[in-house]
Each structure stands twice: as structure tokens, then as C-alpha cells.
C-alpha positions in Angstrom: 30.5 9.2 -32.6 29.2 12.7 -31.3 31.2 14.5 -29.0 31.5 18.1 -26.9 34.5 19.6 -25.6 33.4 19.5 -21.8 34.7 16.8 -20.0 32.9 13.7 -19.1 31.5 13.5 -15.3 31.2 9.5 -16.1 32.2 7.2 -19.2 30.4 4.0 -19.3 32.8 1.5 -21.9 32.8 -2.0 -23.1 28.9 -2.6 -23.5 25.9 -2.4 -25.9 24.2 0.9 -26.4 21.6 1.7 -28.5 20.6 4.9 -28.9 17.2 5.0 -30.4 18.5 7.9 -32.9 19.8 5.0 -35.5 20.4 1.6 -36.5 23.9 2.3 -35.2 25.0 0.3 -32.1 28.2 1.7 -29.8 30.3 0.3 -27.2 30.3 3.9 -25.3 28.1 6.6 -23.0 29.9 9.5 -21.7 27.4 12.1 -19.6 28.1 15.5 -18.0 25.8 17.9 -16.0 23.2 15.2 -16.3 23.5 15.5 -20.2 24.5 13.0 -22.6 27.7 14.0 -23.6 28.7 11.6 -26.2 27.7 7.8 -27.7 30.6 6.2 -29.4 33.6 3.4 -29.2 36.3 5.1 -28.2 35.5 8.1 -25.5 38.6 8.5 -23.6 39.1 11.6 -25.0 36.2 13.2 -23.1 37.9 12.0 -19.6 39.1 14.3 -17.1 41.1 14.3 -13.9 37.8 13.9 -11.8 35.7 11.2 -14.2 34.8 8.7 -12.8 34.9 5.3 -15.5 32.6 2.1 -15.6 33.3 -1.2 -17.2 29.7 -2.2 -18.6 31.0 -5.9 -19.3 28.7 -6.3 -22.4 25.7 -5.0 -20.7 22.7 -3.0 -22.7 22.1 0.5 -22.4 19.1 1.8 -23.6 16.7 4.7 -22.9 14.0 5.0 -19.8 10.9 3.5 -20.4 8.1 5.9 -20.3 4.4 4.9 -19.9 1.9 7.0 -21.6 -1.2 6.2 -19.5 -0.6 5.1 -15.9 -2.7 6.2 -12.7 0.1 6.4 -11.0 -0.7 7.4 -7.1 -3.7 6.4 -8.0 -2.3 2.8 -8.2 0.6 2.9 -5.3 -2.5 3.7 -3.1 -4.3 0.3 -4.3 -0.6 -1.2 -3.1 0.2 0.5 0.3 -3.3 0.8 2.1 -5.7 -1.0 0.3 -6.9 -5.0 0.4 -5.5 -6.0 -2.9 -5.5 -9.6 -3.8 -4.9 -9.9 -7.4 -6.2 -10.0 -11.2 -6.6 -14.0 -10.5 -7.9 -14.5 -7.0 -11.3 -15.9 -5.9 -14.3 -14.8 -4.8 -13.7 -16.5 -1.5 -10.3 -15.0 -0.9 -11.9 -11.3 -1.5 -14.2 -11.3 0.6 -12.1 -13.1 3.3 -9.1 -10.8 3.2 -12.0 -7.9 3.4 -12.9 -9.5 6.5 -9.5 -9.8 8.4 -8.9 -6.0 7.1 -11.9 -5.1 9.2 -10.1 -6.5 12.5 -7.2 -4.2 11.9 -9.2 -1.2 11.3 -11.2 1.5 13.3 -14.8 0.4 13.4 -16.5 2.7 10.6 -13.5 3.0 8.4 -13.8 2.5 5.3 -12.0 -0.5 3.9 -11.9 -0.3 0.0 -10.0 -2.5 -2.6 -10.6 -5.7 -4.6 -10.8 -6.4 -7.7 -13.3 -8.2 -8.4 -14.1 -10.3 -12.1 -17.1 -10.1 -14.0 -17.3 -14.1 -14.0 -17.1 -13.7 -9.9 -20.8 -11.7 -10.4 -22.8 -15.5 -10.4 -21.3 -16.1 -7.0 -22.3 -12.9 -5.1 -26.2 -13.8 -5.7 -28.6 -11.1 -6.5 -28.2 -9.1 -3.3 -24.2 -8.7 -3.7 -24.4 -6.3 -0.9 -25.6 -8.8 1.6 -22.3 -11.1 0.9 -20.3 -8.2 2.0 -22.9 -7.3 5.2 -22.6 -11.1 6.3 -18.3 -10.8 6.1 -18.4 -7.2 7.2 -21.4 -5.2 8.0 -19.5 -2.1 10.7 -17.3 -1.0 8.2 -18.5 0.9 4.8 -17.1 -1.7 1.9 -16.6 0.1 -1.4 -14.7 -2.9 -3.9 -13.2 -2.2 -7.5 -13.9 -4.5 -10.1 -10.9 -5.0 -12.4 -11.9 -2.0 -14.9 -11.9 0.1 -12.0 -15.4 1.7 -13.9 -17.9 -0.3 -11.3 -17.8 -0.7 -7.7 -19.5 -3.4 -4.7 -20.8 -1.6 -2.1 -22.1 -3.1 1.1 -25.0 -1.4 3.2 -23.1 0.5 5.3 -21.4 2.4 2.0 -24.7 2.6 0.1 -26.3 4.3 3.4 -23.5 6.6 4.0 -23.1 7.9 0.1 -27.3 8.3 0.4 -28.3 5.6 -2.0 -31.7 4.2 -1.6 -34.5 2.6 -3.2 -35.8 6.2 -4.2 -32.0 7.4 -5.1 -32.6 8.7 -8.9 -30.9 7.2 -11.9 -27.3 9.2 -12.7 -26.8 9.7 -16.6 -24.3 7.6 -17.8 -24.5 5.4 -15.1 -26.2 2.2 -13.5 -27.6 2.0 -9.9 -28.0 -2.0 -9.9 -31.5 -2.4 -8.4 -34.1 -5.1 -6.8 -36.2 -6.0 -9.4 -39.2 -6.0 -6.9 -38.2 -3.2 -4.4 -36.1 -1.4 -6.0 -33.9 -1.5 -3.5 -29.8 -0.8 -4.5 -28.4 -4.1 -4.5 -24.6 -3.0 -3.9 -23.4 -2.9 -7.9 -22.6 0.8 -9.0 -21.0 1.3 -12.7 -19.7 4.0 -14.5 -21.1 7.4 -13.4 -22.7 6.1 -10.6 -19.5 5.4 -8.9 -18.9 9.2 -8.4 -21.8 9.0 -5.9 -19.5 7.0 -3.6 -15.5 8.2 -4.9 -16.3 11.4 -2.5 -15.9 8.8 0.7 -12.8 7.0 -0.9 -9.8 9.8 -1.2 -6.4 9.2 0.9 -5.3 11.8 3.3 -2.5 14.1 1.9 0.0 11.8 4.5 -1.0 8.9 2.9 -0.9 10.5 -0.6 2.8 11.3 0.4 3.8 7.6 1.3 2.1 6.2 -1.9 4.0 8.6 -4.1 7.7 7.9 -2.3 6.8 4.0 -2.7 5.8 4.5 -6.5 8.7 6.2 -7.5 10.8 3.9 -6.5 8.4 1.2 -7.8 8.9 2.8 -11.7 12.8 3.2 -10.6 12.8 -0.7 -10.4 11.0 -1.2 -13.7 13.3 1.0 -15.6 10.1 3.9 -15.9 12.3 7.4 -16.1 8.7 9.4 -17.5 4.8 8.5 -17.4 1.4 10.5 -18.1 -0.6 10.6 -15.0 -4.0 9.9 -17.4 -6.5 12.0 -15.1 -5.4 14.1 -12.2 -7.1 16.4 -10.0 -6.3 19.5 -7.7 -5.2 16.5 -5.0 -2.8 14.4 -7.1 -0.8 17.9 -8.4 -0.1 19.1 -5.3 1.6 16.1 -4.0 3.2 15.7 -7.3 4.0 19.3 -7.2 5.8 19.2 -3.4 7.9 16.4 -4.4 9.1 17.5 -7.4 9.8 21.2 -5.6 12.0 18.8 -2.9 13.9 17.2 -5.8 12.5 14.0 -5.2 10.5 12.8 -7.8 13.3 11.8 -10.6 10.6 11.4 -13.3 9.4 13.0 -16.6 5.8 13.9 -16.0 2.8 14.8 -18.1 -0.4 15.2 -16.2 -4.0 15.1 -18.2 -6.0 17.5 -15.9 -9.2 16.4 -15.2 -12.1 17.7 -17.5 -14.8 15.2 -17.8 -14.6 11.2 -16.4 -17.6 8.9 -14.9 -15.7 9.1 -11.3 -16.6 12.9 -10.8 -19.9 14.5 -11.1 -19.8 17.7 -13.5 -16.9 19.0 -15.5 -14.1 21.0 -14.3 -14.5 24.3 -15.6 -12.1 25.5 -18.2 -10.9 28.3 -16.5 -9.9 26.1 -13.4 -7.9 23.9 -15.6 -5.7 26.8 -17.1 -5.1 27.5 -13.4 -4.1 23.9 -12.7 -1.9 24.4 -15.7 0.1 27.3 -14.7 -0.1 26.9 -11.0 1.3 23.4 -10.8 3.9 23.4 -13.8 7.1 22.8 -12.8 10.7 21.4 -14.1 9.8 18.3 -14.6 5.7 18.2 -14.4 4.7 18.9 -17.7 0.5 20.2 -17.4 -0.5 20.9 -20.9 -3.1 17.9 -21.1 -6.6 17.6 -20.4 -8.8 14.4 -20.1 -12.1 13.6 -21.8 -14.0 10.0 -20.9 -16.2 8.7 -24.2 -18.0 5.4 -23.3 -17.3 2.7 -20.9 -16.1 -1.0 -20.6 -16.7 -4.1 -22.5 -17.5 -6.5 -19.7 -20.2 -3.7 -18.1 -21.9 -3.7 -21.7 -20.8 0.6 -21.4 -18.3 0.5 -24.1 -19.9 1.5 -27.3 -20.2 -0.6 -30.0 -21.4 -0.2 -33.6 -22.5 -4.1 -33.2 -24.5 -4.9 -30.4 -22.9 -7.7 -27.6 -23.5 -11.3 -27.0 -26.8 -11.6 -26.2 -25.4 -14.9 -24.1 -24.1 -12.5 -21.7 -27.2 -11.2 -20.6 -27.3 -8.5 -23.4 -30.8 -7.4 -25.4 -29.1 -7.3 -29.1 -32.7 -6.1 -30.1 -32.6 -2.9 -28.3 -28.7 -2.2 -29.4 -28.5 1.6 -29.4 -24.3 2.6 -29.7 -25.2 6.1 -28.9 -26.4 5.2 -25.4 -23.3 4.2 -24.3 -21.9 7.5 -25.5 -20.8 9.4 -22.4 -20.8 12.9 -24.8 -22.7 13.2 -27.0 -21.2 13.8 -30.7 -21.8 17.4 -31.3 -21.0 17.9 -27.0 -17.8 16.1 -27.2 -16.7 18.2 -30.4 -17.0 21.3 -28.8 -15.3 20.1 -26.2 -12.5 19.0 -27.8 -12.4 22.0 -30.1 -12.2 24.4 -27.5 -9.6 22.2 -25.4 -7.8 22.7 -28.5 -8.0 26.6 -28.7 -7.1 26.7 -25.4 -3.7 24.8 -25.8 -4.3 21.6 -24.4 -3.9 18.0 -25.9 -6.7 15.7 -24.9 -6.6 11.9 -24.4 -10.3 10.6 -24.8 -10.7 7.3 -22.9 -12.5 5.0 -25.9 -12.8 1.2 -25.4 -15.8 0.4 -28.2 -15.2 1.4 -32.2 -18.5 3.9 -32.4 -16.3 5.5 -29.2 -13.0 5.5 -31.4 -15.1 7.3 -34.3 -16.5 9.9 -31.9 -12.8 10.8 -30.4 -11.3 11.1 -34.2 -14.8 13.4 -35.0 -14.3 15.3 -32.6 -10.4 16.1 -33.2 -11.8 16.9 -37.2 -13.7 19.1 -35.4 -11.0 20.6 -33.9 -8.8 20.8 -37.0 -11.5 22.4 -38.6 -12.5 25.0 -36.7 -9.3 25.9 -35.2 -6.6 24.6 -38.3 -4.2 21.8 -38.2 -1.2 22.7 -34.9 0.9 20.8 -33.0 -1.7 19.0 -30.4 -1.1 15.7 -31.2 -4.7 14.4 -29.4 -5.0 11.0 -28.3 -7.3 8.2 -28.5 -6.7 6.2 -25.1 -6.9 2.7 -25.3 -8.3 2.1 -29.2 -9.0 -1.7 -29.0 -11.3 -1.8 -31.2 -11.2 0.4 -34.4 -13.4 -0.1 -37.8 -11.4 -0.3 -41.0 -12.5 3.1 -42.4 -10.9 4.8 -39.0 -7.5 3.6 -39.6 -6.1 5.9 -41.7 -7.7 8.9 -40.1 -4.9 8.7 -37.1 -2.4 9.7 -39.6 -4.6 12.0 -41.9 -5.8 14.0 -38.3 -2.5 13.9 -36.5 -4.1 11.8 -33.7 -2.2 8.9 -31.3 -3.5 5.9 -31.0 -2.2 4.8 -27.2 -2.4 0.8 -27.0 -3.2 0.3 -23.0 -4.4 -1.6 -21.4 -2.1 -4.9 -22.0 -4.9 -6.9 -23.7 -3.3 -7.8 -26.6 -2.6 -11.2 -25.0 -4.1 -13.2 -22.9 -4.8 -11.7 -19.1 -7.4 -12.1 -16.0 -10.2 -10.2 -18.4 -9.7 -11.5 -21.3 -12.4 -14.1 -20.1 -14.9 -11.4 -20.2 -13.8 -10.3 -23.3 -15.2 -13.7 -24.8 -17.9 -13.7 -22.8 -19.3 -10.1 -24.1 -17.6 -10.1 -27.2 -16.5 -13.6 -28.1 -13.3 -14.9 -29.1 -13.4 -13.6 -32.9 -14.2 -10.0 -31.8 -11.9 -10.1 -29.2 -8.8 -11.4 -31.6 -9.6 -7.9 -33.5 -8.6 -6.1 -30.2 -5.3 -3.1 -30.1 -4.6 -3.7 -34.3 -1.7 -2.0 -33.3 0.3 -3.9 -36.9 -2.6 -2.4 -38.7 -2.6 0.9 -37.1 1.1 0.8 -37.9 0.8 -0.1 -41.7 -1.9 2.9 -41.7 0.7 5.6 -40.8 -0.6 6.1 -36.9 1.9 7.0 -34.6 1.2 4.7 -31.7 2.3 4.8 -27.7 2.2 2.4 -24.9 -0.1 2.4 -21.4 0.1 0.2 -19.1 -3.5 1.7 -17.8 -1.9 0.5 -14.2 -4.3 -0.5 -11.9 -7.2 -0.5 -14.2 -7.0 -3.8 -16.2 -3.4 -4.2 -15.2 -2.1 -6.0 -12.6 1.3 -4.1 -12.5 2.6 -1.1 -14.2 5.7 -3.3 -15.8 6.5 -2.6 -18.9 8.5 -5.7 -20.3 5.8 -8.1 -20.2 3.4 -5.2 -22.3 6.5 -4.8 -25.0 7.2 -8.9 -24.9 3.3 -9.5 -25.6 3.5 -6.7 -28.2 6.0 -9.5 -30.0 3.9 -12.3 -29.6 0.2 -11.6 -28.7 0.9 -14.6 -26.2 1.1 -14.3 -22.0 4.7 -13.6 -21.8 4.8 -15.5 -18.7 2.7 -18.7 -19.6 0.0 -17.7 -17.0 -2.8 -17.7 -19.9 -2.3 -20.0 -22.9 -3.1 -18.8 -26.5 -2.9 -15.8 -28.6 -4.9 -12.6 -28.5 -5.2 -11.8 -32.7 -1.6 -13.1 -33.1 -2.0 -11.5 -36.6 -1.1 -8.0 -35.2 2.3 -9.3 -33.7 5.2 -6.8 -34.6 9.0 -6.4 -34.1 10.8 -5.5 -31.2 12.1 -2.8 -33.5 8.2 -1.3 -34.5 8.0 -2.2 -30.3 10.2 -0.3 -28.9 9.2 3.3 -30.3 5.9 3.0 -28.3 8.1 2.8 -25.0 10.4 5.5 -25.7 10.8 8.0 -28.4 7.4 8.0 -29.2 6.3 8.3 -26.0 8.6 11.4 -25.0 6.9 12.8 -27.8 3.4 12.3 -26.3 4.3 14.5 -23.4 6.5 17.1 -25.5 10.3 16.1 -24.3 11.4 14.8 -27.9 14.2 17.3 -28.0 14.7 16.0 -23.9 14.6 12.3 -23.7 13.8 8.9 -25.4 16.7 8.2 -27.6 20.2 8.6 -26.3 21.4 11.5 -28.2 23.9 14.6 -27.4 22.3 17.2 -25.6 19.8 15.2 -24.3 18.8 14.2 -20.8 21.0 11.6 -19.3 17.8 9.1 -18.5 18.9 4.9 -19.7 18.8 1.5 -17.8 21.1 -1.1 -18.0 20.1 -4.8 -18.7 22.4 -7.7 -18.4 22.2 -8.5 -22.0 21.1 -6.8 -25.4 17.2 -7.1 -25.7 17.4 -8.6 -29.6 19.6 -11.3 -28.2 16.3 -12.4 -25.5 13.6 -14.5 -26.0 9.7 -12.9 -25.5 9.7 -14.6 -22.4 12.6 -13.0 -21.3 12.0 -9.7 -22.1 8.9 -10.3 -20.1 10.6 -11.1 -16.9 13.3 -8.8 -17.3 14.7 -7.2 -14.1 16.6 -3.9 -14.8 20.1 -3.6 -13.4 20.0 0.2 -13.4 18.2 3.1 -13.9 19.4 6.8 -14.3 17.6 9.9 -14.6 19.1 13.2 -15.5 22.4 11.4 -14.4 22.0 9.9 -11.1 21.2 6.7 -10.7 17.8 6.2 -9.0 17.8 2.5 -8.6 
């Protein structure tokens, strides 16, 4: 039992907590000034004439979840004003509820959504533009696919963002073309989407409403912190005003916006250090910077050491992994080197293993040049690693973030097969391997990219199993990486608060600490994956007040 000599503003009694900080399990939580006061059995002691006392009746306490990789306005925007009709809808329903959006809309707005599959790409024909022009040919049409790193454009979009037959090639990305005319046929991927991502931002009103419904959204889920994966001028300041009004009730750590495929250019370095001090604030934490490596599996823009199925349209002979490099090795060092010197800790989007390489060379770099510190950089997504890069997490300091949820089956793991096929795929997020090799490993959720939802219980139930927690896909994604709730549960917490630099703040329940936990009905060990998986969270607290 730890204890203070303040008194207790609230004593929670007669439950399960688990504290995070040691195999040891208490009946008691006492809090004061938004602090964790005490964990114990027997807290009575710490009550005063004004605290007020809770009868958990065997419910779990445990601390917030916190998601290391989650676009997080970027996805309550997808929710509250764009046509969004799921990871497992048809092609027929898209383009459908595209069409009634149009009726509700100003003509020559533009309506924006999705997302779309790769196995939906047979069924738009080889003009996909021209399905979109006959549902809706007024408004401009700009639909995600379920990566988020390619987008469906009608005419009206591709004449408005100035992309024609004589448009020149972007590096690092693919202007889908006529064979015959050249003519754009309404597919953009990768870099090529920033010709477009100009029309699509939200107005700072409706910035505002996505943020209110998203924190209440992570309230629900038991989310008390998150990383905001790539943010720019626009997300910080709404973040920023919120947090100033004492309404955002969340742990934040933003990666500011250096180099991804939905911007042209790179935000200069200079500019990012004034992002950094300019929007820091109590609890928007802005020492993180973002880097993009290579692409996504089902576009053929992740890089591979091996090439791809040449059954899914691929030309095996003229494999180059390089190409799909979106920096260059000796670029991307320097990049990462001086991020380094700078202060910033860097999470490098890398979906293929040659991508994975050129992220942990690039951090040697670093260490080399500029010594071994605390900047714990991190490798987003690592699905795919080789067996000589394991160890090198540990030996360079580096995290290895598992996000998206693909280690079971989901709505892409169909295009993982068909790219990749089902052997290659089961070697996806080795997260018992990475483990073994001494890497210190986080969660994302990667929310809306690849993820339905930014729920964490079905990602830590899958992490168990490798199987669909809810029984919507059948199977096992490389069930031989399966781990223990216990090896779990770090990734969602305590190592997570590390990740943004609140270890001594938040995701253990310890004395001193912030007073951030949800309550469950039951202890988690005592559920079954699939009920872990559907959990719904009875309360959440952060800093002491209960948001939900």
C-alpha cells in the first residue's frame, strides 16, 4: 500500500485494481488534486470530512488506454461530414450513398469519403472516373480507398485540381492513365493525392465540431492519451484552443508534419521548431516530427526486398525495392539525423521490410553522428521485418509501433493475399518475435486508415489470438505471434505513455501520478478474447474527473 498524508478527494473500495507498476492486485484507489493518492486494501485512513466514497462492487480498474498512432480529427471528420459507409460495403452502396449526398449538398461542393477496396477496382472499369460522372457529375468527387494513400476522382475533381492528359508525372506517385490518350482515368496514389488534398480541408467550424465529437468518442473507448501521427499548422490550432478552454481531457503527442505523400515539399525545419514552441501546451506534448518511407501493400508502393505476386497485376521482372522508396537512403538519414539534433523523435511510416531497414539506417545514422540520447524513434507500422532487423530495435533504441490492426483477419486482409499471398501475409506485425528480440513495442490503431474504428479492445483481443475478435473474418493472421494479455497490455499503456514522454505522468496507477483509469465490469484476465473485444467501458477519468 502507498500512501500521502493529504486527504483523499475520492476512495474507490471493494474492486479489482491493477496498477500496471506490479504483479500486485488491490481492492483500493484513493485520488486527490487529480493525483493518485494511494493503491491499497484498506484506505480509510486517507478519508476526510469532505471525501466522497465509491463502492466498486468487484469492478476493474485499470489505467487509460493510449493509442500511439491515431489521425484523430483527421478521422472524426470522415465520421461527422463525410459519406462513410464502411471497411465491408459494396461497390454499389458507395457510389449510391455518393449520389444521395449530392441531393443534400450545394451544387459544386465537394462531397469526399469512401472507402473503397482494392478487390472493388474490377468493378469501376477502366475509366473509374466515368462511374462516378454517371452517379454524380456537378459535384467534384474525391473517394479514399481504405489505406487512405489513393484517391477516386471524378471529372469534375480532376478538372478543378488541373489534372489532364498533359499533367506531368509527381515523384513518388501515380497519375492512373488511358493507355491510348493518356487521359487521367480518376485513380491518384501516393504523392499524387497531394495534387487534390488542397480542395479537401474542413473549415476551422467544422474542425471544431469533429474535435468535441472525438473526444468524447475516445472518452467512450476508455482513450485518456493518443499521438496525433502527422499534424499540420490546421490541426494544432484547434487542438491548441481546446486544450486552452479546458476541454480536451486527453494526453497528447503530436508528430509535426515534415515529409508525407499528402503534401507537396517538406516543412521546413525552422517552421517545425515554431510549431513546437508555439503550440505546446499542458497537455499537447509537440516534440515529434513525422517522416513517410514507402507506401502500401495493395498499391504495389510499399517496398519490398521480394518483388509481389505477379497474379496481381505486378512485373516481378522489373522488381526494383528502391523505387518504392519515398527517401532515398542517404536523404532519409540526414533527415533523421538532423531531426535528431534538433530534439525531435520521429515516427517513419514503413509498411514493406526494405522500408523497415531504411528507418532503422537512418536512426544508426543518427546515433552515429549525433551519440546514443533519449529519442526513442519509431518505426510506424513494422509489418513486415527481415530476421537480421530484429534485434536492431533493441540494440538502436528504436520502437517498433504495431498499427494498423492487421494481425487478424480484417476488410484488407483480402488484398494482403492477393499482393502478397497468404504465407507472406501470416509473417505480418511479428510483434512475439519483436518481443523475444528485446524491442520495446506500442500500439496504433492507425484510425481511419486501415481501421474501421479507433477501439482499442478488439486491437489488444486480436493481439491474444491473431483471430477477428468479433467472428466477422474467420481464421488466423500468423497465429504463431499470439502473446499474453500480460506482454499485451504494455503496448496500451505504460509503454505507450512512454512513447509520448509522460512515464513519470500516466500509464500505470502509481502515487504521484495522474489520476487517468477506466472501470470495466469485470477483471480483464477473468474475459474471454471475444470479450475483451466487445468490451464497453463503464468509466473513464482523466486527471480526476470523470469524462464519460
Amino acid at each position: 500500500m502507498n500512501r500521502d498524508t493529504k486527504k483523499a478527494d475520492e476512495i474507490w473500495s471493494n474492486g479489482h485494481i491493477h496498477s500496471f507498476n506490479s504483479d500486485e492486485h488491490h481492492s483500493s484507489i484513493a485520488i486527490s488534486d487529480g493525483r493518485i493518492l494511494a493503491v491499497g486494501d484498506d484506505l480509510e485512513g486517507l478519508a476526510g470530512p469532505g471525501t466522497k466514497r465509491t463502492d466498486l462492487n468487484g469492478r476493474f480498474v485499470m489505467p487509460g488506454m493510449i493509442d500511439t498512432h491515431t489521425h484523430g480529427l483527421w478521422g472524426a471528420c470522415r465520421d461527422c461530414f463525410e459519406v462513410y459507409v464502411g471497411y465491408t460495403s459494396t461497390l454499389d452502396k458507395l457510389v449510391t450513398s455518393v449520389g444521395v449526398r449530392a441531393q443534400q449538398m450545394e451544387a459544386g461542393t465537394w462531397i469526399t469519403g469512401g472507402p473503397w477496396r482494392l478487390d472493388m477496382r474490377q468493378g469501376m472499369g477502366s475509366s473509374p472516373k466515368d462511374l462516378l460522372d454517371s452517379i454524380e457529375p456537378n459535384h467534384p468527387v474525391a473517394l479514399k480507398d481504405t489505406t487512405q494513400h489513393s484517391l477516386w476522382l471524378n471529372s469534375k475533381a480532376l478538372a478543378l485540381a488541373g489534372i489532364t492528359a498533359t499533367s506531368a508525372e509527381v515523384e513518388g506517385g501515380v497519375i492512373e492513365r488511358h493507355p491510348m490518350t493518356g487521359e487521367p482515368n480518376g485513380i491518384l496514389a501516393e504523392n499524387a493525392s497531394s495534387l487534390v488534398l488542397p480542395f479537401l480541408r474542413f473549415s476551422d467550424d467544422q474542425l471544431k465540431e469533429s474535435l468535441t465529437y472525438m473526444i468524447g468518442y475516445f472518452h467512450s473507448m476508455g482513450i485518456t492519451g493518443f499521438k496525433e501521427p502527422m499534424a499540420y499548422e490546421h490541426d494544432l490550432k484547434t487542438y491548441l484552443a481546446f486544450d486552452q478552454a479546458d476541454k480536451l481531457n486527453l494526453h497528447l503527442g503530436v508528430h509535426l508534419s515534415r515529409f508525407t505523400p499528402m503534401a507537396a515539399g517538406r516543412t521546413p525545419y525552422d517552421e517545425l521548431e515554431e510549431w513546437r514552441e508555439k503550440y505546446r501546451s499542458i497537455n499537447i506534448h509537440t516534440d515529434f516530427a513525422k517522416l513517410f518511407l514507402d507506401g502500401v501493400a495493395p498499391s504495389h508502393t510499399a517496398s519490398f526486398f521480394e518483388p509481389y505476386l505477379e497474379s496481381s497485376g505486378y512485373k516481378a521482372a522489373a522488381h526494383d525495392p528502391e523505387a518504392t522508396l519515398l527517401l532515398k537512403p542517404d536523404d532519409l538519414a540526414q533527415e533523421v539525423t538532423e531531426l535528431d539534433r534538433r530534439g525531435f523523435v520521429v515516427k517513419m511510416h514503413a509498411v514493406g521490410d526494405r522500408a523497415v531497414r531504411a528507418g532503422l539506417d537512418a536512426i544508426e545514422a543518427a546515433r552515429q553522428t549525433n551519440g546514443m540520447n533519449n529519442l526513442r524513434h519509431e518505426i510506424a507500422h513494422s509489418p513486415f521485418v527481415t530476421d537480421s532487423d530484429l534485434p536492431r530495435f533493441k540494440e538502436l533504441n528504436a520502437v517498433a509501433e504495431m498499427s494498423p490492426k492487421l494481425w487478424f483477419p480484417n476488410p484488407v486482409t483480402a488484398a494482403q493475399h492477393a499482393v502478397l499471398g497468404v504465407e507472406r501475409t501470416d509473417k505480418c506485425h511479428p510483434i512475439r518475435t519483436l518481443l523475444e528480440a528485446g524491442a520495446e513495442l506500442i500500439y496504433g490503431s492507425d484510425w481511419p486508415a486501415a481501421a474501421p474504428d479507433a477501439n482499442p479492445w478488439p486491437g489488444l483481443a486480436g493481439m491474444t489470438t491473431r483471430a477477428n475478435p468479433m467472428g466477422e473474418f474467420p481464421g488466423t493472421v500468423g497465429s504463431d505471434q499470439a502473446v499474453s494479455l500480460e506482454q499485451a497490455l504494455p503496448l496500451f499503456t505504460s509503454n505507450a505513455a512512454r512513447s509520448i514522454g509522460l512515464e513519470a505522468k500516466t500509464g500505470s496507477l502509481e502515487v504521484g501520478k495522474s489520476a487517468d483509469f477506466v472501470i470495466l465490469e469485470k477483471p480483464l484476465h477473468e474475459m474471454s478474447p471475444e470479450e475483451i473485444g466487445t468490451i464497453e467501458v463503464t468509466e473513464t477519468w482523466f486527471r480526476g474527473k470523470r469524462v464519460h
